[in-house]
N, C-alpha and C positions, 0 to 999 in steps of 0.2 A: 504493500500500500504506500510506501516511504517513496519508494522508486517511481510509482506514477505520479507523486503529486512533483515531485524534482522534474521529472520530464515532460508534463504537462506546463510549471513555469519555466521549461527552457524552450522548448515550443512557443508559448506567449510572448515571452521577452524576444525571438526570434520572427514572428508575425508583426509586434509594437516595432521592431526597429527596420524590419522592410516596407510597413508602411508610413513610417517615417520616411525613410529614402527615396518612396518614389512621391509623395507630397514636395521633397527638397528638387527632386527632377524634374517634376511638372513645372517648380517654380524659378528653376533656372531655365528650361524649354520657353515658357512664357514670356519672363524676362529677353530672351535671345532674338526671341521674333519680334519683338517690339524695339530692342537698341542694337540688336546686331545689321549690319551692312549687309546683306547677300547679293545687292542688285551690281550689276559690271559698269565699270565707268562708261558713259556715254563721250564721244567725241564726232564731233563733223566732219565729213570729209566728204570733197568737193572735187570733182573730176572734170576736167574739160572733155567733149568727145566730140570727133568731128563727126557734123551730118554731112552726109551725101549730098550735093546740090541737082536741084528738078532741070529738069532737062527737056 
């Protein structure tokens, strides 16, 4: 009876601290999408291209 109540709260404390970790990863995932960068620098580029002239 000794042994299941040890391993029933190692089990607990084992559940409380992964649910703990994934409430700290939603709240870093969250965070990330909101102040991390993922978009590619934008720049202009401009090309001259010769048209064919009508004839």
């Amino acid at each position: 009876m000794i042994t299941l109540i040890k391993e029933s709260n190692i089990m607990g404390k084992l559940l409380k601290y992964s649910f703990y970790l994934i409430i700290i990863i939603l709240l870093f995932l969250i965070g990330y999408s909101f102040f991390g960068d993922l978009s590619a620098p934008q720049e202009i580029i401009t090309e001259k291209i010769q048209m064919p002239n009508d004839t």
